[in-house]
LUMKOLGU-654269 format. One record per residue: x, y, z of N, C-alpha, C in turn. Coordinates in pm, whole numbers, padded with zeros to 5 digits, always signed. Example, Ala and Ser with C-alpha at 12.3 -4.5 7.8 and 13.67 -1.06 7.14 Angstrom:
# residues 2
+01319-00569+00780+01230-00450+00780+01320-00330+00780+01285-00225+00708+01367-00106+00714+01290+00003+00787
//
This chain:
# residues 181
-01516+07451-04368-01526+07505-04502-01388+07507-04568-01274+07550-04493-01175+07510-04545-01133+07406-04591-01166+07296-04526-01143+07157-04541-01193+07102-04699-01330+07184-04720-01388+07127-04823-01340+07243-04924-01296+07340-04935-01249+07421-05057-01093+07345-05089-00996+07312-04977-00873+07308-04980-00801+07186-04987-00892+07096-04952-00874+06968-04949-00934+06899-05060-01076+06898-05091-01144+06872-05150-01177+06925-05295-01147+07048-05249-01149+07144-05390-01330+07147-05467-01345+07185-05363-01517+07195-05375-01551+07335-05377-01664+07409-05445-01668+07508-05443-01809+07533-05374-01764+07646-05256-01885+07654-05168-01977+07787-05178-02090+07753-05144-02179+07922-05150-02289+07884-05065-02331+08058-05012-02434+08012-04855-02500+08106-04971-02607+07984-04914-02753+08067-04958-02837+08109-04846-02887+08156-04827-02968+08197-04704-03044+08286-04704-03176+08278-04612-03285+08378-04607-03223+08487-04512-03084+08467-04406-03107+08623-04357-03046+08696-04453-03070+08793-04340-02989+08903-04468-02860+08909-04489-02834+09020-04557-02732+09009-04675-02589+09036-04602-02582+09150-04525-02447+09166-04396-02412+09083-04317-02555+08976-04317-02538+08925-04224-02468+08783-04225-02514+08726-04398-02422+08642-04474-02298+08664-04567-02250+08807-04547-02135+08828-04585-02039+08818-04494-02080+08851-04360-01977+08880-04252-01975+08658-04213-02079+08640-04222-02035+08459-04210-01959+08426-04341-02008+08463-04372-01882+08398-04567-01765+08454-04570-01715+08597-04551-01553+08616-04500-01509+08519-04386-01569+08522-04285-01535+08463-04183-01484+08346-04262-01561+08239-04330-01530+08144-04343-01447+08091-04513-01412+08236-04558-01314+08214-04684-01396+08240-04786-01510+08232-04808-01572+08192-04922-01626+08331-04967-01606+08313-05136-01586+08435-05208-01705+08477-05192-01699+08633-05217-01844+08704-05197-01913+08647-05317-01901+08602-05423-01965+08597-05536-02044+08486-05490-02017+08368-05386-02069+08278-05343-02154+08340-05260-02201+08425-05169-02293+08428-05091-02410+08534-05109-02490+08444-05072-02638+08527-05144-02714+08513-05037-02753+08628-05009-02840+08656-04849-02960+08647-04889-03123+08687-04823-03198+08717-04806-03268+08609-04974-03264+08497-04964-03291+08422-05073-03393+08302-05043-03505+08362-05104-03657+08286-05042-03590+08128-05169-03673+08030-05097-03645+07959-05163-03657+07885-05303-03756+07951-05356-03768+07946-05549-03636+07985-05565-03521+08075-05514-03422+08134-05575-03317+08019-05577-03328+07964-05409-03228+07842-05380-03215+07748-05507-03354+07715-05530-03392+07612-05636-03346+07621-05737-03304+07783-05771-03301+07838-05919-03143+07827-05967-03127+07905-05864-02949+07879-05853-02921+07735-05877-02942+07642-05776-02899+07507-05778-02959+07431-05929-03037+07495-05995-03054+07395-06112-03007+07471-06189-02950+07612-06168-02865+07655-06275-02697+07605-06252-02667+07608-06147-02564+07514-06120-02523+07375-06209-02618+07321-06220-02689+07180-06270-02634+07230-06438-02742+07254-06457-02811+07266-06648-02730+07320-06677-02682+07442-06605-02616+07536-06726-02429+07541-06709-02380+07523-06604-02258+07492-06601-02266+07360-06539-02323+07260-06543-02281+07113-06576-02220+07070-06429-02239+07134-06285-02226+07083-06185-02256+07010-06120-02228+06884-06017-02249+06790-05964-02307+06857-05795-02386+06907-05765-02418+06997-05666-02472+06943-05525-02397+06934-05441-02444+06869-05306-02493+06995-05228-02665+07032-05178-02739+07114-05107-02703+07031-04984-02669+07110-04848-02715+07113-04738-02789+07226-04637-02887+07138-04609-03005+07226-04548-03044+07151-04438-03129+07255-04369-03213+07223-04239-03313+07271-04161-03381+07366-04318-03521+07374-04293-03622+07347-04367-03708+07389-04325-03824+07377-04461-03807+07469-04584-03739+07584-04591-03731+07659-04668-03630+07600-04775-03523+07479-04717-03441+07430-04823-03520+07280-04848-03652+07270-04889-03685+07113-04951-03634+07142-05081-03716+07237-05154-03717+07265-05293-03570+07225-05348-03469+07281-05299-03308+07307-05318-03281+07121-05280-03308+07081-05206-03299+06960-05155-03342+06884-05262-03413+06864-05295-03479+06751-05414-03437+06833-05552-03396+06952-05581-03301+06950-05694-03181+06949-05668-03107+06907-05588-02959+06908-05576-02943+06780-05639-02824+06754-05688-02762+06613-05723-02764+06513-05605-02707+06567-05513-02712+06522-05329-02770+06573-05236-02888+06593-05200-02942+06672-05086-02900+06612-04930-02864+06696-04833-02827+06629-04726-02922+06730-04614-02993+06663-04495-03063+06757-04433-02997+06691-04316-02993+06801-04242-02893+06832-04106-03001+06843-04015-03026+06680-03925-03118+06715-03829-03242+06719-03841-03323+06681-03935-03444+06686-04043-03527+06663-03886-03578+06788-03900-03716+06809-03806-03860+06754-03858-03874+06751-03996-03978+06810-04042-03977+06643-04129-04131+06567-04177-04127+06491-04228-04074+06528-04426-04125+06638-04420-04104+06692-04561-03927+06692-04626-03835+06777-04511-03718+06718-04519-03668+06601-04573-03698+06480-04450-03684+06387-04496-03697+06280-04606-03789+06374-04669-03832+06305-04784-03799+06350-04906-03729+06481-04891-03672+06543-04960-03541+06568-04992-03477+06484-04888-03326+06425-04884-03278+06258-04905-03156+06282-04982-03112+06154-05011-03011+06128-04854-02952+06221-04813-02925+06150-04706-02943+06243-04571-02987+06191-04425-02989+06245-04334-02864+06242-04240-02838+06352-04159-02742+06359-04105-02794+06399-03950-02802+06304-03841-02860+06314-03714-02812+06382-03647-02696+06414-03664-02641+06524-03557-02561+06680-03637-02578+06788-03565-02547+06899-03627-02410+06909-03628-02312+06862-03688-02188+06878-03722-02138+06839-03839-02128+06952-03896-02067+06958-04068-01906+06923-04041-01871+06834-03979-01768+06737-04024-01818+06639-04093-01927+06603-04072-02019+06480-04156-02000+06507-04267-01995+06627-04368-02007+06653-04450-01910+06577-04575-01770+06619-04537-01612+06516-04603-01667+06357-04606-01729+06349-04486-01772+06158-04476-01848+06159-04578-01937+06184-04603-02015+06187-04738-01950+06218-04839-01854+06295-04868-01775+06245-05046-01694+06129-04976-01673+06096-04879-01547+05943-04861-01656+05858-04920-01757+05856-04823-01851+05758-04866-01903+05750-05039-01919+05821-05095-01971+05853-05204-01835+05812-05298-01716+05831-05275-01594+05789-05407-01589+05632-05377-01537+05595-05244-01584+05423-05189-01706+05384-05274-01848+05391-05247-01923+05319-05313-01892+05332-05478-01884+05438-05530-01861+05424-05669-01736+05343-05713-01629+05328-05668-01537+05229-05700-01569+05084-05687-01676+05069-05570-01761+04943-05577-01826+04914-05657-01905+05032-05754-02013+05015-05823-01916+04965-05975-01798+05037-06006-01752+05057-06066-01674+04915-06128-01615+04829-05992-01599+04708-06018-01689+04614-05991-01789+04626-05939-01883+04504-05961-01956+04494-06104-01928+04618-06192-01972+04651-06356-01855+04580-06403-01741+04603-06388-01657+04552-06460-01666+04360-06436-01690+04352-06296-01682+04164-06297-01810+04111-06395-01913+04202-06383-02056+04149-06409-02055+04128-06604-01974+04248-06625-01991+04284-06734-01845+04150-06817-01765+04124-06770-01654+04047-06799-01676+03902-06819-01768+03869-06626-01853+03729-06692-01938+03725-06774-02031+03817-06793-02108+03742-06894-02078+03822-07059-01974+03854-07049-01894+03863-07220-01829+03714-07224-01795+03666-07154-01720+03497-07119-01792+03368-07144-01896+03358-07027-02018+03293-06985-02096+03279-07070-02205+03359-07153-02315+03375-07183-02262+03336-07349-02168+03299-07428-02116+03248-07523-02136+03087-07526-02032+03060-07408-02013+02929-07352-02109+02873-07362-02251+02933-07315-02356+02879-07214-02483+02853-07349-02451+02945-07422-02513+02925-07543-02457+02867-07660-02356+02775-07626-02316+02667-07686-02225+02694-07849-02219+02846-07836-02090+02854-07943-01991+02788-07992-01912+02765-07867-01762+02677-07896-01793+02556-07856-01955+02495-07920-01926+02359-07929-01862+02262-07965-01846+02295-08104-01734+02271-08213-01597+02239-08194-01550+02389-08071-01408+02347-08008-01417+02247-07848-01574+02196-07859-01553+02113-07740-01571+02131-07616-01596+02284-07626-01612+02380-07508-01766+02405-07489-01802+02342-07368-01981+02283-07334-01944+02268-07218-02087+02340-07137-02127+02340-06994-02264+02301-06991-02278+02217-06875-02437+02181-06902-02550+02305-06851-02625+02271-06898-02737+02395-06836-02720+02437-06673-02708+02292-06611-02706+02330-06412-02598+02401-06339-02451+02355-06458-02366+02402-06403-02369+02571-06463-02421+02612-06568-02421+02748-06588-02558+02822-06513-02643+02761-06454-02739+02830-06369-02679+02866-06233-02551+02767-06195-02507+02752-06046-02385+02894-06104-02324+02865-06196-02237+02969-06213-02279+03074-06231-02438+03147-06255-02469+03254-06275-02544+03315-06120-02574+03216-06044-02598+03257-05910-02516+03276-05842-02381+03201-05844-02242+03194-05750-02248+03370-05807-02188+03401-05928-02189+03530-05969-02264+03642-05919-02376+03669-05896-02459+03761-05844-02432+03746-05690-02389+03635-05639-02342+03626-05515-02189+03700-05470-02138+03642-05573-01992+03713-05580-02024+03888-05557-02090+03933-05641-02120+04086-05627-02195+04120-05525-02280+04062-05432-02304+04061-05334-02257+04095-05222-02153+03984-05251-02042+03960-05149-01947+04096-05141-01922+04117-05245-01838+04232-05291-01874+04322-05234-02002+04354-05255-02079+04480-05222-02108+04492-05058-02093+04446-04964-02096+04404-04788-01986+04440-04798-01858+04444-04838-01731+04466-04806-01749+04632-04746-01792+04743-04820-01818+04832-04755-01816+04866-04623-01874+04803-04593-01940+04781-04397-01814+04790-04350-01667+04717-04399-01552+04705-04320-01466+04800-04287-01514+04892-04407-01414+05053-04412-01478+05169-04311-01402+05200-04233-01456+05247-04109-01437+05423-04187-01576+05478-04195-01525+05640-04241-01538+05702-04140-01397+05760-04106-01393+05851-04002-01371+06031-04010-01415+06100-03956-01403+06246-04008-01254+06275-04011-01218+06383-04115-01099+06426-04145-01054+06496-04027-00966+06502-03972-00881+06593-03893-00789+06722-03945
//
């Protein structure tokens, strides 16, 4: 928890059905402000919180859970992550599963999550660059200046392209995410 307030600068809160001493004395333990921890919280409340999180102060909200009592919270979180998903409902109620019970996994999932978006981020920019370029050319604008591609070679150049991002996009696989120390 430190890792993710201090490092990360994430702001954390336990929700939980036990009771209330019993999630205060785990939330000192682990730094996190009392205003963050809310005991004895059936899960309509989980739900309620987390989409007020959402709607009303405009948060990007990653739920982790690992029972049935957190689906609801799970499928409104921005990120639902279920720890160990016993239950088929879980699973279906999470965007990602996590097979083993160790919330170090947790940091791997924003590594993973800023990585793919910088992927996503430049394969928009190549996609979006060729065909501001391409799709001029190809529709025979700068005929005039002489500048003509035949139809085969702009069908081969628009598949090489989607390949290119393809390609791009497998690069992933190479970056080894390993938990923070």
């Amino acid at each position: 928890m430190n890792y993710l307030q201090k490092n990360l600068k994430k702001e954390v809160y336990i929700l939980s059905g036990d009771h209330k001493d019993t999630v205060l004395e785990v939330g000192r333990y682990l730094n996190i402000p009392e205003k963050n921890l809310i005991g004895e919280c059936e899960a309509s409340m989980k739900k309620a919180l987390i989409k007020r999180l959402r709607d009303v102060e405009r948060k990007e909200v990653m739920m982790v859970g690992d029972g049935l009592n957190d689906i609801l919270s799970l499928e409104e979180a921005s990120l639902g992550v279920s720890i160990n998903a016993k239950s088929e409902l879980n699973l279906i109620a999470s965007d990602i599963v996590i097979l083993q019970e160790n919330l170090w996994n947790i940091p791997v999932i924003f590594e993973i999550v800023r990585i793919s978006r910088l992927f996503i981020y430049i394969n928009l920019i190549w996609a979006f660059a060729y065909n501001f370029f391409m799709i001029p050319v190809a529709a025979g604008c700068f005929c005039s200046l002489g500048l003509k591609i035949s139809p085969l070679f702009s069908t081969s150049a628009m598949s090489l392209s989607s390949v290119i991002v393809v390609l791009f996009s497998t690069l992933i696989r190479c970056k080894d995410f390993k938990m923070p120390k």
